[in-house]
RODO-2510 file (C-alpha; in nm, 4 decimals, decimal comma):
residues 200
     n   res          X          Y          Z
     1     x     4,7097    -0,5194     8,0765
     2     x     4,3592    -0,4387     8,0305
     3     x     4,2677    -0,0944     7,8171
     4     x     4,0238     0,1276     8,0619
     5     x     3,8437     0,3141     7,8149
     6     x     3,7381    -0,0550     7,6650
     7     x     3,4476    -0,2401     7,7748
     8     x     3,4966    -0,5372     7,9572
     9     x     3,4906    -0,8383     7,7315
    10     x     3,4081    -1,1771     7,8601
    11     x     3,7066    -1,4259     7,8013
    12     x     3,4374    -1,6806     7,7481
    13     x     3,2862    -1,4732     7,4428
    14     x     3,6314    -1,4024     7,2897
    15     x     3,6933    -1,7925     7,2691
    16     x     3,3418    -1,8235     7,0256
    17     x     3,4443    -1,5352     6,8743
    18     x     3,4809    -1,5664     6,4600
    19     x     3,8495    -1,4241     6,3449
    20     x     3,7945    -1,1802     6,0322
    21     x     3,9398    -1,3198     5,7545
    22     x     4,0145    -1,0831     5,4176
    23     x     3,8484    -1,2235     5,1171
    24     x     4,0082    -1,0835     4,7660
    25     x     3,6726    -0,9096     4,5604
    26     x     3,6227    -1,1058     4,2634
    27     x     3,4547    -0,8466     3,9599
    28     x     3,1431    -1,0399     3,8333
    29     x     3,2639    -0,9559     3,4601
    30     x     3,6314    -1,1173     3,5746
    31     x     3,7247    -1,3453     3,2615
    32     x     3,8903    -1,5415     3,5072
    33     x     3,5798    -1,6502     3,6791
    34     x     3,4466    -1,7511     3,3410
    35     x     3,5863    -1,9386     3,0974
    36     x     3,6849    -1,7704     2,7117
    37     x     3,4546    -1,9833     2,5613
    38     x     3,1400    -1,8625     2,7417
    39     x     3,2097    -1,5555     2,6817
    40     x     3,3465    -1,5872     2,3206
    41     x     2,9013    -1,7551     2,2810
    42     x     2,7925    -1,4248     2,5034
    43     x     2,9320    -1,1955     2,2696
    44     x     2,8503    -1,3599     1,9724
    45     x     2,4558    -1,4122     2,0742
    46     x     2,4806    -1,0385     2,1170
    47     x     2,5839    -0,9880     1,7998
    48     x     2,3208    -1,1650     1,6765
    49     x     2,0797    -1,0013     1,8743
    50     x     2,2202    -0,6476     1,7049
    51     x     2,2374    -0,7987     1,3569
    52     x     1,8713    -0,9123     1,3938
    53     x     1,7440    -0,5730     1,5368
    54     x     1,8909    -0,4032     1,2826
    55     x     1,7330    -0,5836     1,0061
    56     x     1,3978    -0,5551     1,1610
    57     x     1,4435    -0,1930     1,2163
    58     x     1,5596    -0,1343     0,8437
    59     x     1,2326    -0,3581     0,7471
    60     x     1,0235    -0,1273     0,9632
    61     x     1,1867     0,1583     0,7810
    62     x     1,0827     0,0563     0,4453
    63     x     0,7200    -0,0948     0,5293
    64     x     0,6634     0,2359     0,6666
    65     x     0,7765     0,4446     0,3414
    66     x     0,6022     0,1726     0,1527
    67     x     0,2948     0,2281     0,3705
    68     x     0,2860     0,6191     0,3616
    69     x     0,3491     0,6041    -0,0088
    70     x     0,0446     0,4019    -0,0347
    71     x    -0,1357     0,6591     0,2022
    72     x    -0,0557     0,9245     0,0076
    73     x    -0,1479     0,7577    -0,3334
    74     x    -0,4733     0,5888    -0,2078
    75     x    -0,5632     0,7568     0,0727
    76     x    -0,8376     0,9296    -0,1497
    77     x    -0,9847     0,6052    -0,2803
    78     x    -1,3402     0,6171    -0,0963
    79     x    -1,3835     1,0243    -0,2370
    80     x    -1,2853     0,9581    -0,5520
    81     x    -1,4919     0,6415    -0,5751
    82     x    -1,8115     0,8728    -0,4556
    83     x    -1,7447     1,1601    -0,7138
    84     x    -1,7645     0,9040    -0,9849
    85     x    -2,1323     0,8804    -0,9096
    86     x    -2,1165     1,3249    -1,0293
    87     x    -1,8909     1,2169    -1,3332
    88     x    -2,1274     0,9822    -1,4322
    89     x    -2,4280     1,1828    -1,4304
    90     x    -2,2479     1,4385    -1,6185
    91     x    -2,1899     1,2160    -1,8816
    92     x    -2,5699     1,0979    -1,8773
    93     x    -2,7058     1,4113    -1,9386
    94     x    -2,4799     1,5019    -2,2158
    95     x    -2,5409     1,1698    -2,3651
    96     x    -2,9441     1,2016    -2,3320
    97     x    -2,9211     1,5115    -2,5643
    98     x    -2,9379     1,3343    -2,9346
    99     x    -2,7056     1,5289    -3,1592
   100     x    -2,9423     1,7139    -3,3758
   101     x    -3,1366     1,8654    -3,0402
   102     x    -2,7547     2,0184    -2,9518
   103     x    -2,6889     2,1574    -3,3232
   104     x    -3,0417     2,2842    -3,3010
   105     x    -3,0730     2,4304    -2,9758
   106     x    -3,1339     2,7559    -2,8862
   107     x    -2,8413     3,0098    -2,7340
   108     x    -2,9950     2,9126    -2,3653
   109     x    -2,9388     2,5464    -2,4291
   110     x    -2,6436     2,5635    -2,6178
   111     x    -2,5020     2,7253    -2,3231
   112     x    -2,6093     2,4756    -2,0682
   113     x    -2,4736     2,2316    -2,2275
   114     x    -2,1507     2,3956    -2,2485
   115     x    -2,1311     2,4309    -1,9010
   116     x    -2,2036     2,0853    -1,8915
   117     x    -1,9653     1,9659    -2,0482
   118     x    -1,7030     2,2488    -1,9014
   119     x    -1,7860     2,0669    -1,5781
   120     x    -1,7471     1,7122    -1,6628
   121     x    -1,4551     1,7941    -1,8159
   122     x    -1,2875     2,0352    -1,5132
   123     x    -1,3894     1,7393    -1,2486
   124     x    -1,2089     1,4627    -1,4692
   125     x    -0,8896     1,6911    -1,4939
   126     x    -0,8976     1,7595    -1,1360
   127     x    -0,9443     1,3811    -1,0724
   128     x    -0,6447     1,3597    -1,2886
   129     x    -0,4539     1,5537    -1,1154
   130     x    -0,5305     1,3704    -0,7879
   131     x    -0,4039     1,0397    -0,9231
   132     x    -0,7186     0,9066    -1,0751
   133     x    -0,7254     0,8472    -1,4502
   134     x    -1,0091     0,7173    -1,6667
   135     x    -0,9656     0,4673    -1,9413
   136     x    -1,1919     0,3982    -2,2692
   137     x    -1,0480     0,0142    -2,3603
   138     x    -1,2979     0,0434    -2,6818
   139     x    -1,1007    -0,1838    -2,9718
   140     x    -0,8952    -0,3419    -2,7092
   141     x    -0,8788    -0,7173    -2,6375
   142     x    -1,0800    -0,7774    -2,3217
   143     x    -0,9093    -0,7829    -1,9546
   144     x    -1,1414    -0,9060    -1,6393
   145     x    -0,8444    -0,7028    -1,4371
   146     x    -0,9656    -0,4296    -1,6204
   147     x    -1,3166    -0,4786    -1,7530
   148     x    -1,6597    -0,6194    -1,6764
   149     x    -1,8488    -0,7702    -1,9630
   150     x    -2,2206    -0,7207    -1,9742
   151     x    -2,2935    -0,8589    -2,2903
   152     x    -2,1535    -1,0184    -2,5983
   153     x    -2,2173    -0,8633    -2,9428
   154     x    -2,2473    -1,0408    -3,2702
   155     x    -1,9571    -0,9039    -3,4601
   156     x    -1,7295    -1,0971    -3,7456
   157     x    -1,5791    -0,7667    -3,8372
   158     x    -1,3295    -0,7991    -3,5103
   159     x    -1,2053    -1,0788    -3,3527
   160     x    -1,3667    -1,2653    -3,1234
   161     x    -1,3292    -1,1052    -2,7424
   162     x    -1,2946    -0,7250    -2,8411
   163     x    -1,4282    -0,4338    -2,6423
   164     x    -1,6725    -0,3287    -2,9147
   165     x    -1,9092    -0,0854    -2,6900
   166     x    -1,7732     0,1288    -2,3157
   167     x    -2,1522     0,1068    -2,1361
   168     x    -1,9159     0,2992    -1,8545
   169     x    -1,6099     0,3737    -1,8501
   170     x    -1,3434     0,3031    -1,5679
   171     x    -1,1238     0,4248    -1,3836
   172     x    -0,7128     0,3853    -1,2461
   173     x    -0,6114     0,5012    -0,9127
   174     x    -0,2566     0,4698    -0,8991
   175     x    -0,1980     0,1634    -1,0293
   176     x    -0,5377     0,0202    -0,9026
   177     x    -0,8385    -0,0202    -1,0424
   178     x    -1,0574     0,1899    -0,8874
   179     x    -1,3901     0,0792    -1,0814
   180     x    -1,3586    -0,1151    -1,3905
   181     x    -1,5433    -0,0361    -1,7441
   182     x    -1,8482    -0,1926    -1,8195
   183     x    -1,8131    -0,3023    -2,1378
   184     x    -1,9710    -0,4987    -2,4621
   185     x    -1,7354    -0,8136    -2,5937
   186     x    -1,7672    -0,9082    -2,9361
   187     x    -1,8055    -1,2564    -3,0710
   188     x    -1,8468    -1,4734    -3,3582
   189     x    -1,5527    -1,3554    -3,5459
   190     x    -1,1866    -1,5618    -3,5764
   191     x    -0,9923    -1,5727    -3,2350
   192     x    -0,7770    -1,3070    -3,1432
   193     x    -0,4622    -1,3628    -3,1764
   194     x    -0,2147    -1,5269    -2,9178
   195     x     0,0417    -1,2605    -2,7736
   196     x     0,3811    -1,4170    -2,9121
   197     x     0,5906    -1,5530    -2,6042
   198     x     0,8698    -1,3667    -2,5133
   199     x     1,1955    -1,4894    -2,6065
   200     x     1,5016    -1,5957    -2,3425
***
Protein backbone atom coordinates (compact mmCIF):
# COMPACT_ATOMS: atom_id res chain seq x y z
CA UNK A 1 0.00 0.00 0.00
CA UNK A 2 1.00 3.25 -1.25
CA UNK A 3 1.85 6.21 1.54
CA UNK A 4 -0.54 9.40 0.56
CA UNK A 5 1.43 12.07 1.92
CA UNK A 6 4.41 10.64 -0.55
CA UNK A 7 4.85 11.70 -3.97
CA UNK A 8 4.21 9.38 -6.55
CA UNK A 9 7.36 7.64 -7.63
CA UNK A 10 7.68 6.11 -11.00
CA UNK A 11 8.38 2.25 -10.73
CA UNK A 12 10.48 2.77 -13.78
CA UNK A 13 12.82 5.37 -11.86
CA UNK A 14 13.05 3.18 -8.71
CA UNK A 15 14.53 0.27 -10.93
CA UNK A 16 17.71 2.91 -12.07
CA UNK A 17 17.73 3.98 -8.82
CA UNK A 18 21.45 3.66 -6.97
CA UNK A 19 21.01 1.73 -3.36
CA UNK A 20 23.03 3.81 -0.60
CA UNK A 21 25.66 1.91 0.52
CA UNK A 22 27.60 2.95 4.08
CA UNK A 23 31.23 3.48 3.52
CA UNK A 24 33.43 3.25 6.97
CA UNK A 25 35.47 7.04 7.16
CA UNK A 26 38.98 6.31 6.86
CA UNK A 27 41.15 9.37 9.03
CA UNK A 28 43.79 10.63 6.49
CA UNK A 29 46.51 10.37 9.43
CA UNK A 30 45.15 6.45 9.92
CA UNK A 31 48.56 4.42 10.30
CA UNK A 32 46.68 1.80 8.80
CA UNK A 33 46.33 3.47 5.50
CA UNK A 34 50.07 4.01 5.57
CA UNK A 35 52.59 1.85 6.18
CA UNK A 36 55.15 2.29 9.63
CA UNK A 37 57.87 2.81 7.52
CA UNK A 38 56.61 5.94 5.73
CA UNK A 39 55.82 7.35 8.51
CA UNK A 40 58.82 6.23 10.70
CA UNK A 41 60.93 8.66 7.17
CA UNK A 42 57.99 11.49 7.81
CA UNK A 43 58.87 11.93 11.23
CA UNK A 44 62.34 11.65 10.97
CA UNK A 45 62.63 14.36 7.89
CA UNK A 46 60.79 16.49 10.40
CA UNK A 47 63.17 16.13 12.76
CA UNK A 48 65.60 17.12 10.59
CA UNK A 49 63.83 19.94 9.44
CA UNK A 50 63.67 21.13 13.43
CA UNK A 51 67.30 20.18 14.06
CA UNK A 52 68.32 22.31 11.02
CA UNK A 53 66.10 25.37 11.97
CA UNK A 54 67.37 25.39 15.12
CA UNK A 55 70.91 25.60 14.21
CA UNK A 56 70.27 28.33 11.79
CA UNK A 57 68.31 30.22 14.29
CA UNK A 58 71.13 29.83 17.03
CA UNK A 59 73.65 31.01 14.05
CA UNK A 60 71.39 34.00 13.46
CA UNK A 61 71.54 34.59 17.17
CA UNK A 62 75.18 34.89 17.38
CA UNK A 63 75.92 36.74 13.89
CA UNK A 64 73.60 39.20 15.22
CA UNK A 65 75.44 39.75 18.75
CA UNK A 66 78.58 39.48 16.74
CA UNK A 67 77.21 42.14 14.38
CA UNK A 68 75.85 44.66 17.05
CA UNK A 69 79.06 44.22 18.97
CA UNK A 70 80.81 45.33 15.95
CA UNK A 71 78.20 48.25 15.62
CA UNK A 72 78.74 49.37 18.77
CA UNK A 73 82.64 49.18 18.62
CA UNK A 74 82.98 50.61 15.04
CA UNK A 75 80.07 52.25 14.41
CA UNK A 76 82.11 55.55 15.02
CA UNK A 77 84.86 54.72 12.54
CA UNK A 78 84.07 57.49 9.76
CA UNK A 79 83.92 60.43 12.93
CA UNK A 80 86.73 59.38 14.45
CA UNK A 81 88.64 59.02 11.20
CA UNK A 82 87.52 62.90 10.42
CA UNK A 83 88.59 64.29 13.93
CA UNK A 84 92.01 62.95 13.28
CA UNK A 85 92.36 65.63 10.67
CA UNK A 86 91.74 68.34 14.34
CA UNK A 87 94.28 66.03 16.26
CA UNK A 88 96.64 66.44 13.74
CA UNK A 89 96.64 70.04 13.38
CA UNK A 90 96.91 70.31 17.01
CA UNK A 91 99.94 68.57 17.00
CA UNK A 92 101.30 70.79 13.99
CA UNK A 93 101.03 73.83 15.63
CA UNK A 94 102.59 72.75 18.79
CA UNK A 95 105.32 71.21 16.84
CA UNK A 96 105.92 74.53 14.59
CA UNK A 97 106.79 76.39 17.89
CA UNK A 98 110.79 75.56 18.24
CA UNK A 99 111.49 75.05 21.92
CA UNK A 100 113.33 78.14 22.80
CA UNK A 101 110.26 80.47 21.22
CA UNK A 102 107.94 78.42 24.06
CA UNK A 103 110.57 78.92 27.05
CA UNK A 104 110.79 82.46 25.80
CA UNK A 105 107.42 83.48 25.16
CA UNK A 106 105.57 85.96 26.64
CA UNK A 107 102.52 85.21 29.38
CA UNK A 108 99.98 85.65 26.17
CA UNK A 109 101.77 82.95 24.27
CA UNK A 110 102.64 80.83 26.93
CA UNK A 111 99.05 80.62 27.53
CA UNK A 112 97.98 79.79 24.06
CA UNK A 113 99.96 77.27 23.88
CA UNK A 114 98.72 75.79 26.95
CA UNK A 115 95.44 75.72 25.75
CA UNK A 116 96.82 74.12 22.92
CA UNK A 117 98.06 71.58 24.17
CA UNK A 118 95.03 71.25 26.96
CA UNK A 119 93.03 70.63 23.78
CA UNK A 120 95.01 68.14 21.96
CA UNK A 121 95.33 66.44 24.88
CA UNK A 122 91.31 66.52 26.13
CA UNK A 123 90.31 65.36 22.33
CA UNK A 124 92.85 62.31 22.47
CA UNK A 125 91.41 61.26 25.97
CA UNK A 126 87.98 61.61 24.79
CA UNK A 127 88.94 59.58 21.64
CA UNK A 128 90.19 57.20 24.19
CA UNK A 129 87.44 56.86 25.83
CA UNK A 130 85.39 56.18 22.67
CA UNK A 131 87.51 53.17 21.73
CA UNK A 132 90.16 54.85 19.70
CA UNK A 133 93.74 54.68 20.94
CA UNK A 134 96.88 56.17 19.39
CA UNK A 135 100.15 54.37 19.16
CA UNK A 136 103.91 55.83 18.86
CA UNK A 137 105.79 52.34 17.46
CA UNK A 138 109.19 54.60 17.67
CA UNK A 139 112.12 51.76 18.55
CA UNK A 140 109.84 49.06 17.47
CA UNK A 141 110.56 46.56 14.67
CA UNK A 142 108.47 47.62 11.68
CA UNK A 143 104.78 46.11 10.98
CA UNK A 144 103.02 47.02 7.39
CA UNK A 145 99.70 45.90 9.58
CA UNK A 146 100.63 48.63 11.57
CA UNK A 147 102.88 51.11 9.82
CA UNK A 148 103.60 52.87 6.54
CA UNK A 149 107.19 53.51 5.71
CA UNK A 150 108.05 56.72 3.97
CA UNK A 151 111.58 56.55 4.02
CA UNK A 152 114.56 54.58 5.11
CA UNK A 153 117.22 56.19 7.36
CA UNK A 154 120.88 55.44 7.44
CA UNK A 155 121.33 54.11 10.89
CA UNK A 156 124.02 51.25 12.16
CA UNK A 157 123.23 52.18 15.69
CA UNK A 158 119.80 49.90 15.44
CA UNK A 159 119.12 47.12 13.53
CA UNK A 160 118.17 47.12 10.29
CA UNK A 161 114.08 47.68 9.89
CA UNK A 162 113.46 49.83 13.14
CA UNK A 163 110.94 52.61 13.48
CA UNK A 164 113.60 55.28 14.02
CA UNK A 165 111.29 58.56 13.32
CA UNK A 166 106.80 58.69 13.89
CA UNK A 167 106.24 61.43 10.76
CA UNK A 168 102.41 60.68 12.17
CA UNK A 169 101.32 58.77 14.41
CA UNK A 170 98.39 56.14 14.19
CA UNK A 171 95.73 55.11 15.46
CA UNK A 172 93.61 51.61 16.93
CA UNK A 173 89.95 51.41 16.81
CA UNK A 174 89.04 48.45 18.57
CA UNK A 175 91.20 46.13 17.39
CA UNK A 176 91.46 47.83 13.89
CA UNK A 177 93.62 49.97 12.51
CA UNK A 178 92.01 52.93 12.00
CA UNK A 179 95.00 54.90 10.21
CA UNK A 180 98.40 53.57 10.44
CA UNK A 181 101.73 55.64 11.51
CA UNK A 182 103.76 57.06 9.03
CA UNK A 183 106.92 56.23 9.91
CA UNK A 184 110.95 56.36 9.11
CA UNK A 185 112.70 52.61 8.89
CA UNK A 186 116.19 52.40 9.60
CA UNK A 187 118.79 50.57 7.60
CA UNK A 188 122.26 49.65 7.17
CA UNK A 189 122.75 48.17 10.50
CA UNK A 190 122.87 44.04 11.33
CA UNK A 191 119.37 42.32 10.84
CA UNK A 192 117.01 42.27 13.48
CA UNK A 193 116.72 39.49 15.05
CA UNK A 194 114.39 36.43 14.19
CA UNK A 195 111.46 36.04 16.84
CA UNK A 196 112.42 32.47 18.33
CA UNK A 197 109.65 29.87 17.22
CA UNK A 198 107.43 28.82 19.69
CA UNK A 199 107.90 25.56 21.14
CA UNK A 200 105.16 22.40 20.98
Amino acid sequence: MTDPNRPHEDPANAAQAEPVVSKPYVMPDDPETGSVEALTKEVAEARDKMLRTLAEMENLRKRTSREVADARTYGITGFARDILDIADNLQRALDALPAEAKATADPGLKALIEGVELTERSLINTLEKNGVKKFDPSGEKFDPNFQQAMYEVPDTSVPAGTVVQVVQAGFMIGERVLRPALVAVSKGGAKAAAPEATQN
